[in-house]
ZABALUM-320663 format. One record per residue (C-alpha): residue in three letters; x, y, z. Coordinates in nm, 2 decimals. Layout:
pt type:ala | c1:X | c2:Y | c3:Z $
...
% end
This chain:
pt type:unk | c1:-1.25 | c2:1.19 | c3:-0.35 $
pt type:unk | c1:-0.96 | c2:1.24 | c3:-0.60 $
pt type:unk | c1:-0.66 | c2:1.13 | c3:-0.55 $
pt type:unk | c1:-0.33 | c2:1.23 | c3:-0.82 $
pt type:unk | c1:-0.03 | c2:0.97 | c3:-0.85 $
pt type:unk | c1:0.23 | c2:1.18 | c3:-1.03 $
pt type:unk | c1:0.42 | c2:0.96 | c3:-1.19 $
pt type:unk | c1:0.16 | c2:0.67 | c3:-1.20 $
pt type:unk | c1:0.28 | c2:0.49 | c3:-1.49 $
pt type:unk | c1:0.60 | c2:0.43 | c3:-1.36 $
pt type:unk | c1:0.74 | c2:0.04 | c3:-1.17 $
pt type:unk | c1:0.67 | c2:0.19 | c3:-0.86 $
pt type:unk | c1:0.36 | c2:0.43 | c3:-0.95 $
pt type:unk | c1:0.15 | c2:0.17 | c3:-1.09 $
pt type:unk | c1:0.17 | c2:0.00 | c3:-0.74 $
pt type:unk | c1:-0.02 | c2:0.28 | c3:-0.61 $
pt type:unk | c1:-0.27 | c2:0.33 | c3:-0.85 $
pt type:unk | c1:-0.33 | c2:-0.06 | c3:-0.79 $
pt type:unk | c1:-0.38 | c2:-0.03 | c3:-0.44 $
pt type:unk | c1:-0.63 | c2:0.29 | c3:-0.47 $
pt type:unk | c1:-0.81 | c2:0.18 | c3:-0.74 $
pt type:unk | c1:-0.88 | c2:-0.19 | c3:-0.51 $
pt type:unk | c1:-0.91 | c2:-0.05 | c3:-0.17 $
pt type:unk | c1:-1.07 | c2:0.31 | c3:-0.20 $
pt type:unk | c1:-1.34 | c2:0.51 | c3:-0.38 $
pt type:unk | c1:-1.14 | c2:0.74 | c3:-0.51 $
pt type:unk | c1:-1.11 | c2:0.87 | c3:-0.86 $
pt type:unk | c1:-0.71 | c2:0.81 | c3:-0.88 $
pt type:unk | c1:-0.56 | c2:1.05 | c3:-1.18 $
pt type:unk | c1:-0.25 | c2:0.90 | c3:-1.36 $
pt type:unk | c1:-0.03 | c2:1.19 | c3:-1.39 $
pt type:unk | c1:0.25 | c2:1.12 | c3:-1.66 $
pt type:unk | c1:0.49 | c2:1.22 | c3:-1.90 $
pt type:unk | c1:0.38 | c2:0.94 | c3:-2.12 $
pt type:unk | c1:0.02 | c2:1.06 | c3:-2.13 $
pt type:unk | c1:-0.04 | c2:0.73 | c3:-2.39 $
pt type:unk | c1:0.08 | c2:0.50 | c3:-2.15 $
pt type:unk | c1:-0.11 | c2:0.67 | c3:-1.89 $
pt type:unk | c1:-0.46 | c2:0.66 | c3:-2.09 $
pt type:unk | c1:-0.40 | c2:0.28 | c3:-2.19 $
pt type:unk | c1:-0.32 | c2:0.18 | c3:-1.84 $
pt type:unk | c1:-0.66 | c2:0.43 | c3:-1.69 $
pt type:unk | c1:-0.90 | c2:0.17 | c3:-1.98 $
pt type:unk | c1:-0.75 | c2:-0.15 | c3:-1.87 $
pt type:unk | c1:-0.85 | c2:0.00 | c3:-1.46 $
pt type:unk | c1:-1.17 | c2:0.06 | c3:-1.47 $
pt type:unk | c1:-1.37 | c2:0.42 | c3:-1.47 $
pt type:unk | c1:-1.21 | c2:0.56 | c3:-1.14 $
pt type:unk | c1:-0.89 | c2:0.55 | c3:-1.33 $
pt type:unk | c1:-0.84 | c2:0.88 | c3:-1.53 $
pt type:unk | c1:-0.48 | c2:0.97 | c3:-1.74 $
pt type:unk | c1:-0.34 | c2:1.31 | c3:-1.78 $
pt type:unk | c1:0.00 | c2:1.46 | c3:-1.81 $
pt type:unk | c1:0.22 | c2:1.60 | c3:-1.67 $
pt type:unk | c1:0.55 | c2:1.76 | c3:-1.73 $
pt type:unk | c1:0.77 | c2:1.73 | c3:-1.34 $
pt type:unk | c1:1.02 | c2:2.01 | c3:-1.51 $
pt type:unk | c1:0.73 | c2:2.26 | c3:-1.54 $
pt type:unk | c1:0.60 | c2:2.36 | c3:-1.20 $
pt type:unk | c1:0.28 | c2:2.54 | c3:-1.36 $
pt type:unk | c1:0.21 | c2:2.19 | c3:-1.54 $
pt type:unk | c1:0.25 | c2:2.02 | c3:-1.17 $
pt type:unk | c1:0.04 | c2:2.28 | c3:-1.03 $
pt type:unk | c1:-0.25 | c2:2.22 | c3:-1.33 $
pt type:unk | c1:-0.28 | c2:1.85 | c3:-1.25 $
pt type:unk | c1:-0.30 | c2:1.86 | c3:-0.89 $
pt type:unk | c1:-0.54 | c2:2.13 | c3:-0.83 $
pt type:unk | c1:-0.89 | c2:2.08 | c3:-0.69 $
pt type:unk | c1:-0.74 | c2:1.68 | c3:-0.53 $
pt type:unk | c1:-0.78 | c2:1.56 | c3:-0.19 $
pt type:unk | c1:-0.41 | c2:1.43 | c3:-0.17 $
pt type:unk | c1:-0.17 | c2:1.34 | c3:-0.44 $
pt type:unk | c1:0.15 | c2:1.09 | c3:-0.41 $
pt type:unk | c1:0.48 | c2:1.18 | c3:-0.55 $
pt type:unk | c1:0.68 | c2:0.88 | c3:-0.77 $
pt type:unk | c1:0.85 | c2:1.06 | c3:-1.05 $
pt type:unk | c1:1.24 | c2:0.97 | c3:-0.97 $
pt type:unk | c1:1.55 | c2:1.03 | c3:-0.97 $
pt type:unk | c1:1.40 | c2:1.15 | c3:-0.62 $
pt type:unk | c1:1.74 | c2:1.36 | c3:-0.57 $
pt type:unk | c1:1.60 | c2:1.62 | c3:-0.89 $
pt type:unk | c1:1.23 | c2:1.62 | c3:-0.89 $
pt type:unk | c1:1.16 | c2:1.50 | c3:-0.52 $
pt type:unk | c1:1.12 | c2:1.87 | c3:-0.36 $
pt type:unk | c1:1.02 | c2:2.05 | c3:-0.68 $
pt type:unk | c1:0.72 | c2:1.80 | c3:-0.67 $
pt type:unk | c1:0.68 | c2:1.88 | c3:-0.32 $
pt type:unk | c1:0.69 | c2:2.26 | c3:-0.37 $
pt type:unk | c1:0.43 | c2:2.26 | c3:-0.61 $
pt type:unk | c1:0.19 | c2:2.11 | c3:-0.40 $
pt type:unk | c1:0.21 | c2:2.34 | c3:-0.13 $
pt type:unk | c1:0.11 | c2:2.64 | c3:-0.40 $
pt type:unk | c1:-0.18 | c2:2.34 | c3:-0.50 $
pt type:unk | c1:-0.27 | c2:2.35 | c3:-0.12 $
pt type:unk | c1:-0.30 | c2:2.00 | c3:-0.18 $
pt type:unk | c1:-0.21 | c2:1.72 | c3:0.09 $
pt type:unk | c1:0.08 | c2:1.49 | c3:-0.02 $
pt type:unk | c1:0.32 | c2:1.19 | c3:0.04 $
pt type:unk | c1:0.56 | c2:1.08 | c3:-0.13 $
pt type:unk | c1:0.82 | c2:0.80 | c3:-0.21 $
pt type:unk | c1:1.14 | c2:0.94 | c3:-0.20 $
pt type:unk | c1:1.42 | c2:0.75 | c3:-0.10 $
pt type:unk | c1:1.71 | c2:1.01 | c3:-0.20 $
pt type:unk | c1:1.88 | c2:1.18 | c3:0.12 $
pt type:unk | c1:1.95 | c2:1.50 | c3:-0.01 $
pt type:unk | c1:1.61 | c2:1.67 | c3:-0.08 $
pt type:unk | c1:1.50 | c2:1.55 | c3:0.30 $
pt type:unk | c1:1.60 | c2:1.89 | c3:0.46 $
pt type:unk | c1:1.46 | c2:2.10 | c3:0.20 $
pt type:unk | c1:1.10 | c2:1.95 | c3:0.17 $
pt type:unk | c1:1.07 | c2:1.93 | c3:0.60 $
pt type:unk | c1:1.17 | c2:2.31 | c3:0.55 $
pt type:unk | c1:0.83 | c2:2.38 | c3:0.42 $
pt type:unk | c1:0.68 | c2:2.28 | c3:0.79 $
pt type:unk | c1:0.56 | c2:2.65 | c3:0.84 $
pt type:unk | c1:0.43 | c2:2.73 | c3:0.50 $
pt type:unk | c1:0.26 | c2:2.40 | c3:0.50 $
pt type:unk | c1:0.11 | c2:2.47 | c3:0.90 $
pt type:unk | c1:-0.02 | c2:2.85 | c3:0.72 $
pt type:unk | c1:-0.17 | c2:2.65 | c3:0.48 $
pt type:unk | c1:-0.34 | c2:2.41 | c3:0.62 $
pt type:unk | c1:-0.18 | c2:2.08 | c3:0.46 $
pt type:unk | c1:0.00 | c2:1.78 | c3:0.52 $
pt type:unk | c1:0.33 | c2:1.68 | c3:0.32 $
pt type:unk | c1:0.48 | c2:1.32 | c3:0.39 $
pt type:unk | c1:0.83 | c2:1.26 | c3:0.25 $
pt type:unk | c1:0.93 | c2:0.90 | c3:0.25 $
pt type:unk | c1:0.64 | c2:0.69 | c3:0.31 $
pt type:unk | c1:0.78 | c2:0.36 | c3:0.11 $
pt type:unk | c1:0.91 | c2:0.09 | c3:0.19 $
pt type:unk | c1:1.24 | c2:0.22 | c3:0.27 $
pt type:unk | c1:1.24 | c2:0.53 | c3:0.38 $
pt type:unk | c1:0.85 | c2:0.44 | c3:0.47 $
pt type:unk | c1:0.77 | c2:0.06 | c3:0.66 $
pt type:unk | c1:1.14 | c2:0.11 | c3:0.83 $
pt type:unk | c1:1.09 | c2:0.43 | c3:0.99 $
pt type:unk | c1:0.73 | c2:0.32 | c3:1.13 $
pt type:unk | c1:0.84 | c2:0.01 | c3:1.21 $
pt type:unk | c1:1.11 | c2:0.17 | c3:1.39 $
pt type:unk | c1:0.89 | c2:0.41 | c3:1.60 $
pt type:unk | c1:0.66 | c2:0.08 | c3:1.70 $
pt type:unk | c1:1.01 | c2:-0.08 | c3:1.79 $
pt type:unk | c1:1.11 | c2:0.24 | c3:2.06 $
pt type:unk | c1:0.76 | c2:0.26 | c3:2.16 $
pt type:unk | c1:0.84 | c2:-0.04 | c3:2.38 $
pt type:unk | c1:1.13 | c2:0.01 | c3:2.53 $
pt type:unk | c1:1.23 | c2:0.28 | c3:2.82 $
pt type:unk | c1:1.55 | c2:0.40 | c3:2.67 $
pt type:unk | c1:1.63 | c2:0.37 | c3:2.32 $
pt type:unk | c1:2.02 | c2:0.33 | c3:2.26 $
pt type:unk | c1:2.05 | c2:0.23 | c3:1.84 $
pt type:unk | c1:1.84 | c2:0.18 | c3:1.55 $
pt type:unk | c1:2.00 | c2:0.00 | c3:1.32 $
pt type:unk | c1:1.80 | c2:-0.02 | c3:0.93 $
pt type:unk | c1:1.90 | c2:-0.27 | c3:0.69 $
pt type:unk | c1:1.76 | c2:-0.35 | c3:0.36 $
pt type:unk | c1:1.81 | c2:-0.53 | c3:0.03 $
pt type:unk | c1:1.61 | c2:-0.55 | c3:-0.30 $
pt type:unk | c1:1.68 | c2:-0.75 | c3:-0.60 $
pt type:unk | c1:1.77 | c2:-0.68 | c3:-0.92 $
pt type:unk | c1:1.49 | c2:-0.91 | c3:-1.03 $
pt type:unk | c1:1.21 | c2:-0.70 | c3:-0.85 $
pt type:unk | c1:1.23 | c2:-0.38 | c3:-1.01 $
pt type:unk | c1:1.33 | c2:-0.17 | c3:-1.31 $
pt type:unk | c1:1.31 | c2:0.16 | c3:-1.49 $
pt type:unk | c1:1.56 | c2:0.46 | c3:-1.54 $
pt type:unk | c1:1.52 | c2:0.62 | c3:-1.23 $
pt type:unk | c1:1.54 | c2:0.31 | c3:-0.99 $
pt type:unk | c1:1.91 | c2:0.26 | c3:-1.19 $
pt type:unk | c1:2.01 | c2:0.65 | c3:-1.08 $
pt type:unk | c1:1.90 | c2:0.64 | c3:-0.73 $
pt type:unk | c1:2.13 | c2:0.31 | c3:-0.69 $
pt type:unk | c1:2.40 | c2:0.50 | c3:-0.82 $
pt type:unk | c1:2.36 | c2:0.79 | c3:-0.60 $
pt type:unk | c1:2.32 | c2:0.60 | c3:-0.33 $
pt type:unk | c1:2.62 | c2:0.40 | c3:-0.37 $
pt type:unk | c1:2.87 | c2:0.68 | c3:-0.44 $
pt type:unk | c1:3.06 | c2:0.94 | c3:-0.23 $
pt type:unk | c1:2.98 | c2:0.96 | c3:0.13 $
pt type:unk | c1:2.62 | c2:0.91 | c3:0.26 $
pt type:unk | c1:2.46 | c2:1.03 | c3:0.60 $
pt type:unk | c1:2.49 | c2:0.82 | c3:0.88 $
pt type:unk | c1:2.37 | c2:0.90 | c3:1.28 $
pt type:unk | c1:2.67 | c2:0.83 | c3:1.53 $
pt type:unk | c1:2.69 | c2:0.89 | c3:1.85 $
pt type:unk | c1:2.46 | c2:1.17 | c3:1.84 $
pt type:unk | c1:2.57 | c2:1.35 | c3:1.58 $
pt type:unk | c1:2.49 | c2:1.34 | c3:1.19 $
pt type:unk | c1:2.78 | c2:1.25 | c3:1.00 $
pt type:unk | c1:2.93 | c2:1.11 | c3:0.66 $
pt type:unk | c1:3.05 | c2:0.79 | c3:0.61 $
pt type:unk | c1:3.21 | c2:0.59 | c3:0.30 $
pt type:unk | c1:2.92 | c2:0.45 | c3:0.08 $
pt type:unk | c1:2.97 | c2:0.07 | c3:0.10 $
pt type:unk | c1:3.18 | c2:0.05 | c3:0.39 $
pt type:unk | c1:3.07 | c2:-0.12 | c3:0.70 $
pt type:unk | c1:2.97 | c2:-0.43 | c3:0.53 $
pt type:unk | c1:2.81 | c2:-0.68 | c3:0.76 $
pt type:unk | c1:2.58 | c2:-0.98 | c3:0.69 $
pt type:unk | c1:2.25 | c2:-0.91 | c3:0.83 $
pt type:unk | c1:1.96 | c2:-1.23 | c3:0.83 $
pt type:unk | c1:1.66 | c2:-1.11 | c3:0.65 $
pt type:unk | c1:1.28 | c2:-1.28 | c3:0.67 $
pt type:unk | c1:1.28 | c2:-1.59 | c3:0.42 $
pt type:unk | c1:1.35 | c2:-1.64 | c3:0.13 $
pt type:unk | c1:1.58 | c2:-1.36 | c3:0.13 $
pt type:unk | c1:1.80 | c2:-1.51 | c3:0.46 $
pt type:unk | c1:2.16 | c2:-1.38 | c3:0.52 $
pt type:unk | c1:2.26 | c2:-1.13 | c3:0.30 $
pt type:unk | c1:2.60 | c2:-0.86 | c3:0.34 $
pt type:unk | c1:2.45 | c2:-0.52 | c3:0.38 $
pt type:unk | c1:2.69 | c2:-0.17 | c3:0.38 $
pt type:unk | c1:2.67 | c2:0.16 | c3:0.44 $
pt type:unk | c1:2.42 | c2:0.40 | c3:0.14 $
pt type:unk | c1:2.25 | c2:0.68 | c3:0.15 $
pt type:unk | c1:1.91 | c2:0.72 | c3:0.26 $
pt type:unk | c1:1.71 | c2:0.96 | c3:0.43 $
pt type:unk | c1:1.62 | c2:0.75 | c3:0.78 $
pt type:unk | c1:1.94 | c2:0.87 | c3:0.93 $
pt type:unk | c1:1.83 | c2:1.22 | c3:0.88 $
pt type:unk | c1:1.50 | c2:1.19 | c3:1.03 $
pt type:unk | c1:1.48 | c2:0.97 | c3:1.26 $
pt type:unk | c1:1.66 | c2:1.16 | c3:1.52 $
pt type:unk | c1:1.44 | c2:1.42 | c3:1.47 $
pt type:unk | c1:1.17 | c2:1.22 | c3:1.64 $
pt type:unk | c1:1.35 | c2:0.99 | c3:1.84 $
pt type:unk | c1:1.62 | c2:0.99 | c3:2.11 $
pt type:unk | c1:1.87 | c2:0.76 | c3:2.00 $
pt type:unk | c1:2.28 | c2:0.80 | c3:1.99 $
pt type:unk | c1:2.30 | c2:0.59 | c3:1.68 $
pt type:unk | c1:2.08 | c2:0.55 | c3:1.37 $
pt type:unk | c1:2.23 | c2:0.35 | c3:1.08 $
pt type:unk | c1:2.10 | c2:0.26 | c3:0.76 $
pt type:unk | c1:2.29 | c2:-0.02 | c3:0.50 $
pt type:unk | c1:2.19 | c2:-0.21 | c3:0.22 $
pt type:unk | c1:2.25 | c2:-0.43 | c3:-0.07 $
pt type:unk | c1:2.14 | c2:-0.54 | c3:-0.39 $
pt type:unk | c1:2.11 | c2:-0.92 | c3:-0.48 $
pt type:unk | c1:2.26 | c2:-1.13 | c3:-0.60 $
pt type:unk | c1:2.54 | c2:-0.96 | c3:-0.46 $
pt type:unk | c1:2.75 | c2:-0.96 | c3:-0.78 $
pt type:unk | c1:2.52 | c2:-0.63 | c3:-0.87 $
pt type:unk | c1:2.71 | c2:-0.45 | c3:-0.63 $
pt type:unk | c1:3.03 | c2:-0.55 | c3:-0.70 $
pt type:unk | c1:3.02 | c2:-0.38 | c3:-1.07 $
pt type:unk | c1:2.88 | c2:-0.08 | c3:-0.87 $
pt type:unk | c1:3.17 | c2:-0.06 | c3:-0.65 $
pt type:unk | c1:3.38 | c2:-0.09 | c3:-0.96 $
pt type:unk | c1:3.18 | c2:0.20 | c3:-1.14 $
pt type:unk | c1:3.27 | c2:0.37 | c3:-0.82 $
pt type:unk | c1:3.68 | c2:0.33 | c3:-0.81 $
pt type:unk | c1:3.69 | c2:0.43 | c3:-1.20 $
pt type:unk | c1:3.45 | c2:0.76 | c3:-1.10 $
pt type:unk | c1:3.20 | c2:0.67 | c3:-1.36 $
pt type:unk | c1:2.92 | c2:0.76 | c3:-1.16 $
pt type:unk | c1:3.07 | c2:1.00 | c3:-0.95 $
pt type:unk | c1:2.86 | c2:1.33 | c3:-1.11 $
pt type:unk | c1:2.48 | c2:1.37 | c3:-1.16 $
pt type:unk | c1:2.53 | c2:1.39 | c3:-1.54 $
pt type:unk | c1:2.78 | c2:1.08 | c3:-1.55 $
pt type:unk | c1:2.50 | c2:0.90 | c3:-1.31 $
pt type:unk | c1:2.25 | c2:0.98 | c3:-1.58 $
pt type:unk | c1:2.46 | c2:0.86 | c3:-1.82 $
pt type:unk | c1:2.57 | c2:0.53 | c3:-1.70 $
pt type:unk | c1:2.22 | c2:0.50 | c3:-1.59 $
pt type:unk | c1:2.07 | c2:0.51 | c3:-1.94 $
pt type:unk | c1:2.31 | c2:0.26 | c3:-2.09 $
pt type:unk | c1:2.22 | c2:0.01 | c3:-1.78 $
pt type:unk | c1:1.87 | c2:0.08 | c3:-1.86 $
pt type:unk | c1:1.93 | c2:-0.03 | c3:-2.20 $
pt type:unk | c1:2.05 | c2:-0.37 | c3:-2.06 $
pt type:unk | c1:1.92 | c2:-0.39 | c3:-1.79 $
pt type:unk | c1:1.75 | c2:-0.78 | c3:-1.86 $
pt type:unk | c1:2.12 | c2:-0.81 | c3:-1.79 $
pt type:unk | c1:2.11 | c2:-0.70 | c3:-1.43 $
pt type:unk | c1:1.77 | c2:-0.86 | c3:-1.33 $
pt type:unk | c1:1.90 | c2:-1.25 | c3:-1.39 $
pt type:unk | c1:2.00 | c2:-1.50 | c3:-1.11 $
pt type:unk | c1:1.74 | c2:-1.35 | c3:-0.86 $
pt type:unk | c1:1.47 | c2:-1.37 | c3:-0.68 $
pt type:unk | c1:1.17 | c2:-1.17 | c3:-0.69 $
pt type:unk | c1:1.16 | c2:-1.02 | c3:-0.38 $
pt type:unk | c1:1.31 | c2:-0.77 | c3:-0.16 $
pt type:unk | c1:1.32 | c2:-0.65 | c3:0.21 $
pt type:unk | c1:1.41 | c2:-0.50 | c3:0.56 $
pt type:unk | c1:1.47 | c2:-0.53 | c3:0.90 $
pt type:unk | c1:1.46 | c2:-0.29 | c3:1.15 $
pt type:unk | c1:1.65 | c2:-0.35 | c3:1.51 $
pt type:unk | c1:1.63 | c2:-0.12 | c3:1.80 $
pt type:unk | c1:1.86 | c2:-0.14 | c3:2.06 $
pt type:unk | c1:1.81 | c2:0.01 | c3:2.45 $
pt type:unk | c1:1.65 | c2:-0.08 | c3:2.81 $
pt type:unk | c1:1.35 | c2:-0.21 | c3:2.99 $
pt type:unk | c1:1.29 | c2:-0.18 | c3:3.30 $
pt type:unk | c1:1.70 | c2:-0.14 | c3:3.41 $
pt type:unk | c1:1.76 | c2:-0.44 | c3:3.13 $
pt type:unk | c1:1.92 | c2:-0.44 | c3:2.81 $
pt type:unk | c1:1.66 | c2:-0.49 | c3:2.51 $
pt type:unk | c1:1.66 | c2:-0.57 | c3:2.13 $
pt type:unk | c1:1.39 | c2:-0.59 | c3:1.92 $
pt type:unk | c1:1.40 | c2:-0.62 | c3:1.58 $
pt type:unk | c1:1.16 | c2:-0.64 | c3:1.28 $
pt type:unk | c1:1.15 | c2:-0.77 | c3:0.94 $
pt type:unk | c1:0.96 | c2:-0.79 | c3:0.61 $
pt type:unk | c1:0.98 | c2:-0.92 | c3:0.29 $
pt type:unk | c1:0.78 | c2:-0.89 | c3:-0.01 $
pt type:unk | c1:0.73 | c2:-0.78 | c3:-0.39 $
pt type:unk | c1:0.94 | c2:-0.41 | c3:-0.39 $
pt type:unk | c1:0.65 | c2:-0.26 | c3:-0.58 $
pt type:unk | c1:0.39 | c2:-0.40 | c3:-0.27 $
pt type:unk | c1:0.64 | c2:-0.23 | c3:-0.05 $
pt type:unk | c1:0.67 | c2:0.06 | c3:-0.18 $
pt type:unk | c1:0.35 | c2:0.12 | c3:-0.35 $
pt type:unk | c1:0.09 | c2:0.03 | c3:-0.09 $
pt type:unk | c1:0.23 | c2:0.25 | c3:0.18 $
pt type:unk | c1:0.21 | c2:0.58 | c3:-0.04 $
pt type:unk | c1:-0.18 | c2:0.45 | c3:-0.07 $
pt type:unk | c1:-0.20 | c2:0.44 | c3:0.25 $
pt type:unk | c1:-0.07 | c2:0.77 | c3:0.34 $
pt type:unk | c1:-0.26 | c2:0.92 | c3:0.08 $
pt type:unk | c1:-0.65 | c2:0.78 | c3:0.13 $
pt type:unk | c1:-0.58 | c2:0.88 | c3:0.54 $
pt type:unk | c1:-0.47 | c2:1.24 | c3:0.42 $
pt type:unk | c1:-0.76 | c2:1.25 | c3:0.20 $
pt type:unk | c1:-1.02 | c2:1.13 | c3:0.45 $
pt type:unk | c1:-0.88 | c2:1.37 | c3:0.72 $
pt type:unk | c1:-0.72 | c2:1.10 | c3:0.93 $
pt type:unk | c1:-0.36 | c2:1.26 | c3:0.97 $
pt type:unk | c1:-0.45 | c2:1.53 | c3:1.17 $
pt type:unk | c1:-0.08 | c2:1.76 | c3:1.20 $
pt type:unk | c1:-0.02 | c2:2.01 | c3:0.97 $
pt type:unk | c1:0.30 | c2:2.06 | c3:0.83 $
pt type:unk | c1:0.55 | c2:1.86 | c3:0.69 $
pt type:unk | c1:0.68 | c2:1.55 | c3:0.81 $
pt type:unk | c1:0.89 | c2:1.17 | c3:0.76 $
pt type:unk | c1:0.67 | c2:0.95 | c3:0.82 $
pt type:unk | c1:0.76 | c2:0.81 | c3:1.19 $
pt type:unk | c1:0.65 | c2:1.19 | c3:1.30 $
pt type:unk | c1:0.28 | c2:1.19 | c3:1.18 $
pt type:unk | c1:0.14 | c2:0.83 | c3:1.15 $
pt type:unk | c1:0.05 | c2:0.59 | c3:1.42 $
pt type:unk | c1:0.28 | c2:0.27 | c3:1.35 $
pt type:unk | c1:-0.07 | c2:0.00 | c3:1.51 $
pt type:unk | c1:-0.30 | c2:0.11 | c3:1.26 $
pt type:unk | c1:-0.09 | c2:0.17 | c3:1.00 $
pt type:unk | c1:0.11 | c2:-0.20 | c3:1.06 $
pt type:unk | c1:-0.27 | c2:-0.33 | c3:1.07 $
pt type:unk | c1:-0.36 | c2:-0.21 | c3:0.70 $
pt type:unk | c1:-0.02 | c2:-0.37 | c3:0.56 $
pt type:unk | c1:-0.16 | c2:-0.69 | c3:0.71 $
pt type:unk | c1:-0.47 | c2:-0.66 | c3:0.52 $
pt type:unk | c1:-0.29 | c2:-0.61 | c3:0.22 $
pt type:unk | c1:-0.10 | c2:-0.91 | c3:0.31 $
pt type:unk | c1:0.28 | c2:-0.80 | c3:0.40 $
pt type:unk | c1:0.36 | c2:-0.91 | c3:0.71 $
pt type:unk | c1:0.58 | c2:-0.82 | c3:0.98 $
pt type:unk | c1:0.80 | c2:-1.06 | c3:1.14 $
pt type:unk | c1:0.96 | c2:-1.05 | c3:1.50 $
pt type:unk | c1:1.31 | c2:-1.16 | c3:1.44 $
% end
């Protein structure tokens, strides 16, 4: 069994590798950019762990890497440029693949492939992370057990302490700025990044943090599975003074174009030990549905809280051993809550040690 992690080098890539190489058989390929990096990183693993590169702007050098794999996971970022190009090219691989994008725009594009994927036999997961990823399952467990499902409301938070790189910088940009997707009342609409700010309690040691409106793809796909009026989806960074200079970015339109985005981004990066002092390291979510049982009103909500590269990474492993071994049997592409079974899926997080909290 081989298994590509395009992008393996990177904060969030290396999680997956991790998990493969300690709970599969599979030979796992680091696919980077950095090729060096990548063949340092495959000596330190362990035989099973092989480097190669990989160039994300080249679709024949994407095509090259993945061919002849059982499944392949997607982490090269910003997810809003390279998330459906990487997608793309493994359809023409006819290779099965997830990924961990947690940009809105490229949803819509990648679930486009559905029929192309069906003819060919294959399965593409976008979003199977933390968030998009754990929320979206946890949110399908969640409706499972009421009768009528009324709201979904998603809220997460991650600290500045628990993760870095240049991409992770450009998709809190994008996600900060403009107007971002939002489900109301039945309808898919756009509302102000960082508006609706509410304080939302979060498993320990996170606690009570103020959450607002970004963009992320849940709002898109959710309804697309579920029957719900409302599906929101807020977050925040911590400590919260992180998104205060991001709302000030905002107001002076210094992040307000992909290339100023990319820009801004890269001087961040440069600092970025800046940015990741004061918190903790840990980040998480909490899912609450909202509906009726049995005549009654209902609310059950879910939380987690762990390492961001745990939450991230380890669900992508997941999704990819269980398309390599045959176990996700639709055809086609797919978010996550509309191919994988939330019990079994919620059982391998706990062997892994994240656990899920009632709240």
């Amino acid at each position: 069994m081989r298994i590509v992690v395009l992008g393996g080098c990177g904060d969030m890539g290396s999680h997956v590798v991790q998990d493969l190489l300690q709970t599969s058989e599979a030979e796992v390929v680091i696919a980077d950019y950095r090729v060096e990096v990548a063949k340092e990183m495959a000596s330190k693993l362990g035989e099973r762990a092989k480097a190669a590169f990989v160039d994300a702007t080249d679709p024949a050098s994407l095509r090259k890497v993945l061919e002849g794999a059982n499944a392949a996971v997607g982490c090269i970022g910003p997810f809003y440029k390279f998330a459906f190009p990487l997608a793309k090219a493994a359809l023409e691989a006819g290779v099965n693949y997830v990924d961990i994008c947690d940009d809105y725009s490229p949803v819509e594009s990648i679930l486009a492939l559905d029929e192309p994927a069906r003819q060919a036999g294959i399965t593409i997961i976008t979003g199977l992370g933390w968030t998009p990823g754990i929320t979206n399952i946890l949110a399908r467990h969640a409706s499972r057990q009421l009768d009528e499902v009324e709201e979904i409301n998603i809220a997460w938070t991650g600290s500045a302490s628990d993760s870095k790189g240049l991409a992770v910088i450009m998709h809190v940009f994008y996600a900060s700025t403009g107007e971002v997707p939002s489900w109301i009342d039945g309808k898919l609409v756009k509302v102000k990044a960082s508006s609706g700010k509410e304080t939302v309690e979060f498993p320990a040691p996170l606690g009570k943090v103020k959450v607002s409106h970004c963009g992320h793809p849940e709002p898109i796909t959710i309804p697309r599975y579920m029957k719900a009026k409302t599906v929101t989806l807020k977050g925040a960074l911590v400590p919260d003074w992180n998104n205060k200079i991001l709302e000030v970015f905002a107001a002076l339109k210094l992040i307000d174009t992909p290339a100023k985005m990319e820009r801004m981004a890269k001087l961040i990066h440069s600092i970025e030990g800046i940015f990741r002092v004061g918190g903790i390291a840990c980040s998480g979510a909490k899912v609450t549905v909202k509906g009726r049982k049995n005549g009654q009103p209902k609310t059950i909500s879910y939380g987690v809280a762990d390492r961001m590269g745990r939450l991230t990474g380890i669900p992508a492993s997941i999704g990819a051993q269980w398309l390599a071994k045959g176990l996700i049997p639709q055809k086609g592409a797919f978010a996550p809550e509309g191919c994988i079974e939330p019990e079994p899926f919620l059982e391998e997080l706990a062997k892994r040690g994240i656990k899920i909290v009632e709240m």
